[in-house]
C-alpha positions in Angstrom: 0.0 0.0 0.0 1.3 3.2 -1.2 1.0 7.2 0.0 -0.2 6.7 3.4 -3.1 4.1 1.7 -4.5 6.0 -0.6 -3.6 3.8 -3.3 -4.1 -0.6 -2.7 -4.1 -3.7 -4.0 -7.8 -3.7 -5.7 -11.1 -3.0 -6.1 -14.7 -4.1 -5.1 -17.3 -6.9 -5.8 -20.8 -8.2 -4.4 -22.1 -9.6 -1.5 -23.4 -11.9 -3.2 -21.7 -12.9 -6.0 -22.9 -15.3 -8.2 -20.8 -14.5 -11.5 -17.1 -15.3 -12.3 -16.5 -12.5 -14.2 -18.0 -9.8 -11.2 -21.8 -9.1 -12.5 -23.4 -9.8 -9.9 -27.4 -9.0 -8.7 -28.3 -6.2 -5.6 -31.6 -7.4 -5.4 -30.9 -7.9 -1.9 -29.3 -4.9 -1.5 -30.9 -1.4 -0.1 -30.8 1.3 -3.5 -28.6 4.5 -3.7 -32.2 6.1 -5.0 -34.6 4.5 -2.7 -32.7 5.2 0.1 -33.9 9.0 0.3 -37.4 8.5 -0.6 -38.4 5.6 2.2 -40.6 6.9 4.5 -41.2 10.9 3.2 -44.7 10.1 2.3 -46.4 10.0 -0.8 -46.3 12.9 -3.2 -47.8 14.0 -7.0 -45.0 13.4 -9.2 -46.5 15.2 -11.6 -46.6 18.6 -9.5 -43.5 18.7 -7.4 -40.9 20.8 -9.0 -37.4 20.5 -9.1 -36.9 22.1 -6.3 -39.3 20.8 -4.1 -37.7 17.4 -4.9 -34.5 18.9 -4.3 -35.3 20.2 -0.1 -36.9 17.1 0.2 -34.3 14.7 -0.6 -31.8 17.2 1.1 -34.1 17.4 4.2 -34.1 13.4 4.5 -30.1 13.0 4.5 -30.1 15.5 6.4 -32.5 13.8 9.3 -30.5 10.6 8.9 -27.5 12.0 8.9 -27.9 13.7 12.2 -28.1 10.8 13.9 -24.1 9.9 13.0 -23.1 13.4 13.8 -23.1 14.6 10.5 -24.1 18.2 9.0 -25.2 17.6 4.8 -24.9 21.2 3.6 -27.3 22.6 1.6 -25.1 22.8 -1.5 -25.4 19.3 -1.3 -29.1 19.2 -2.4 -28.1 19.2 -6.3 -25.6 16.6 -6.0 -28.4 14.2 -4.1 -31.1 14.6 -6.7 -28.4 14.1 -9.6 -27.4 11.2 -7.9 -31.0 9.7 -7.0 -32.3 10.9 -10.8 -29.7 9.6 -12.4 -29.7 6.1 -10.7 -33.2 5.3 -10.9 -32.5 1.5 -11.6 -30.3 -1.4 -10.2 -29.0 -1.6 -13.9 -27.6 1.7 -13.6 -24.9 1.3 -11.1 -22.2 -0.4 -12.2 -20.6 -3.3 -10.3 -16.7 -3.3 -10.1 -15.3 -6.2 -12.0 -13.4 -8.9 -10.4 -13.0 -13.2 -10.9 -14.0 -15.3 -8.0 -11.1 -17.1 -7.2 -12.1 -20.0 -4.5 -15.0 -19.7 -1.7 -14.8 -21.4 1.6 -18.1 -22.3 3.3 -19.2 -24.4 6.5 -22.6 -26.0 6.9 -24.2 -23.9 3.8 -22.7 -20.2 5.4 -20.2 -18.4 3.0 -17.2 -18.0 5.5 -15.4 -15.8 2.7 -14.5 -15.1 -0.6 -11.5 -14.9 -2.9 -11.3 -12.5 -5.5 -8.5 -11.1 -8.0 -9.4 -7.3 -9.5 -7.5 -5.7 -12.2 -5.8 -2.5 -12.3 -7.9 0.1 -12.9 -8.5 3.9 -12.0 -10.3 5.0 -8.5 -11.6 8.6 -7.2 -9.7 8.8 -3.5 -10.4 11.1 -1.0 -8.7 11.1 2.5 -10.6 12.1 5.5 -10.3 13.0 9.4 -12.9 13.4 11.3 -13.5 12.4 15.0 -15.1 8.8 14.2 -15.2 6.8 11.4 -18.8 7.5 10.4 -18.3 10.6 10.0 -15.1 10.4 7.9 -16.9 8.2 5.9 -20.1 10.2 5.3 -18.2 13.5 4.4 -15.9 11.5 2.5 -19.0 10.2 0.3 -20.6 13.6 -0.5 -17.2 15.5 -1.8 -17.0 12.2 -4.0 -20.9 12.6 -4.5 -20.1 16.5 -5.7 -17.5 15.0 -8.2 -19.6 12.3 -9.2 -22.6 14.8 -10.1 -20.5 17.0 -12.4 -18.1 18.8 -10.4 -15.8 17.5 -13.0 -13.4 18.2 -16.3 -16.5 17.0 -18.6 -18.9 18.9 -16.5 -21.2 15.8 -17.1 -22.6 13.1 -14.2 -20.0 10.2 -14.2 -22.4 7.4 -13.3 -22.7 5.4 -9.6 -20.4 2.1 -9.0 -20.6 -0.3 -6.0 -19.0 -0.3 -4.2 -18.0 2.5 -2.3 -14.8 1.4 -0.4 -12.7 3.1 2.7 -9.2 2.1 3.6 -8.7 1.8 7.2 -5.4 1.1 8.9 -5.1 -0.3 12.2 -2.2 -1.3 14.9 -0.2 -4.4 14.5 -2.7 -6.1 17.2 -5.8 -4.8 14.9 -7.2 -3.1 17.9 -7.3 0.7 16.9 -8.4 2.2 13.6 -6.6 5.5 12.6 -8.4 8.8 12.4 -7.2 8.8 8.6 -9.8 7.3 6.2 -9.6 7.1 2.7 -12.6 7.0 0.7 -12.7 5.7 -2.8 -15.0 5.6 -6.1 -14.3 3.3 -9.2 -14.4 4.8 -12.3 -17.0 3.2 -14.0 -15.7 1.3 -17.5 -16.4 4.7 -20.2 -14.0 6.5 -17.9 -11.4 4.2 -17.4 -8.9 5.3 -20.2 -9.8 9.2 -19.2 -10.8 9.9 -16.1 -12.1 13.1 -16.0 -10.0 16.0 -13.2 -11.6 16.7 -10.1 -12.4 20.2 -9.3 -12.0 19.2 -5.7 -8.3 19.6 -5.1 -8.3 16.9 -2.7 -9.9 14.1 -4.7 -7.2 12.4 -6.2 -7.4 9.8 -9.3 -4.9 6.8 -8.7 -4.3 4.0 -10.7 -5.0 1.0 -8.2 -2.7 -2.1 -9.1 -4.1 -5.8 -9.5 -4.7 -7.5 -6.6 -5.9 -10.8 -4.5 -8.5 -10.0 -1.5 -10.4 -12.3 0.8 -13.6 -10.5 1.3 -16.6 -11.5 4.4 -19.8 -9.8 4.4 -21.4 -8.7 7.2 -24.9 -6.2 7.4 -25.7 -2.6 9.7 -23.6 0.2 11.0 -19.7 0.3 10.5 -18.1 2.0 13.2 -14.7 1.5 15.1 -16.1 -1.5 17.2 -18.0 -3.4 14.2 -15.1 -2.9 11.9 -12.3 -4.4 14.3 -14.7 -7.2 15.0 -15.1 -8.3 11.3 -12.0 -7.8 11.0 -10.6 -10.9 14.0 -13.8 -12.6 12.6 -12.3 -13.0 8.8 -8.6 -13.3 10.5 -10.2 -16.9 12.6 -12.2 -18.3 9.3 -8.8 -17.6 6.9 -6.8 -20.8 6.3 -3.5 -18.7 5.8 -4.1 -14.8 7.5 -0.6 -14.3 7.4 -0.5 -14.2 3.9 -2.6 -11.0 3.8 -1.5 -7.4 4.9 -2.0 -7.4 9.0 -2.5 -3.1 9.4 -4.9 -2.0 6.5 -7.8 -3.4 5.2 -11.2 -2.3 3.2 -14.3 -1.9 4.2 -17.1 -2.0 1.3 -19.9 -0.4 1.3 -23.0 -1.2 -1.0 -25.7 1.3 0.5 -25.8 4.8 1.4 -23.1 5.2 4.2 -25.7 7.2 6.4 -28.0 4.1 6.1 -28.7 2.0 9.3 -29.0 -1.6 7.6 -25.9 -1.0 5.6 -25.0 -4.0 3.4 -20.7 -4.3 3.9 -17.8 -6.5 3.1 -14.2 -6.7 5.1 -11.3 -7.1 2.8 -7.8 -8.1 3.9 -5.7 -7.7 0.9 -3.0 -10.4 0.4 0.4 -9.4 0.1 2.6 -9.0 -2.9 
């Protein structure tokens, strides 16, 4: 892992993944764009204006995000309906591409998964905040802002799954640093041109190839969660000294402000 973390070995995949080649279903999984509108009521479709939609979507992250110590600002209301208008459908969001390599189960339960990604370009931003939720949730929306045209082409990029933060830990993988780095896969039709950030901290980095062992687990991440998934992989790995022992990725497939978040651990195994 290079730069502090900012750049690994790999990318992202599915919960459940039932391709070799990385296209996998969500059906399962909580959407990007249904997120917001659970639970706001019903409304005429036909008579709410832009802007309407715009506070009201706003006003719901907002709500949620309040209860993880999180201010969304209100120049985030035109990223939110980009995103959510954009990504009506399931079809829309583009999975990242990887090749199951081998899956270890016991009595029908998927203990984990291992998976080889290809090099390819990723969005990073780098975040510290007093927990991790909140690294992770202001992390999202300046990637949100660049995702939703703040951008050299000006145009909205597209939503991928998932959304992944490097973490690094102590040797004993008992403490998670402050430092979080958030990160977005270009989606294919930007991979040989990623278009420039307008956010000077959002950096584009080529990510190598890599080998991760991935276990999924659902709900909040936090410090506590995400050190007890990690010893919880560690246990269920045949070999967990082959894999990097003070960083790993978390993957997120749902809005990182949701409450039944569906996640993944990665350890990523050494080069």
């Amino acid at each position: 892992m290079d730069r502090g973390g900012c750049q690994l070995n790999g990318g992202g995949g599915g919960p459940e993944s039932e391709s070799e080649n990385g296209m996998i279903t969500l059906e399962d999984l909580e959407s990007f764009s249904e997120d917001p509108l659970s639970g706001t009521g019903s409304l005429d479709e036909n008579t709410e204006t832009m802007e309407e939609g715009e506070d009201r979507l706003l006003h719901y992250w907002q709500d949620v995000a309040r209860g993880h110590q999180v201010e969304v600002p209100q120049d985030m209301a035109e990223p939110i309906q980009q995103l959510t208008s954009n990504d009506e459908g399931r079809s829309n969001r583009e999975c990242v591409p990887f090749n199951r390599l081998t899956r270890k189960e016991k009595c029908n339960e998927l203990l984990y998964e291992k998976r080889s990604y290809e090099k390819a370009h990723w969005a990073c931003i780098t975040v510290r905040e007093e927990t991790y939720e909140q690294s992770i949730c202001y992390g999202f929306m300046r990637l949100m802002r660049y995702i939703c045209k703040q951008n050299s082409t000006g145009d909205y990029l597209g939503m991928s799954l998932p959304i992944v933060t490097i973490i690094h830990t102590d040797e004993k993988q008992s403490l998670i640093s402050r430092d979080v780095t958030v990160a977005y896969y270009l989606p294919a039709a930007h991979q040989s041109q990623p278009p420039q950030p307008t956010d000077n901290d959002i950096l584009i980095e080529i990510w190598p190839a890599a080998v991760v062992y991935t276990r999924r687990f659902t709900g909040p991440t936090n410090e506590v969660t995400i050190i007890n998934q990690i010893h919880a992989l560690a246990e269920v790995l045949d070999s967990p000294g082959e894999c990097v022992n003070d960083s790993f990725i978390v993957a997120g497939y749902t809005n990182p402000a949701h409450v039944n978040r569906q996640n993944e651990i990665w350890f990523m195994e050494r080069r």
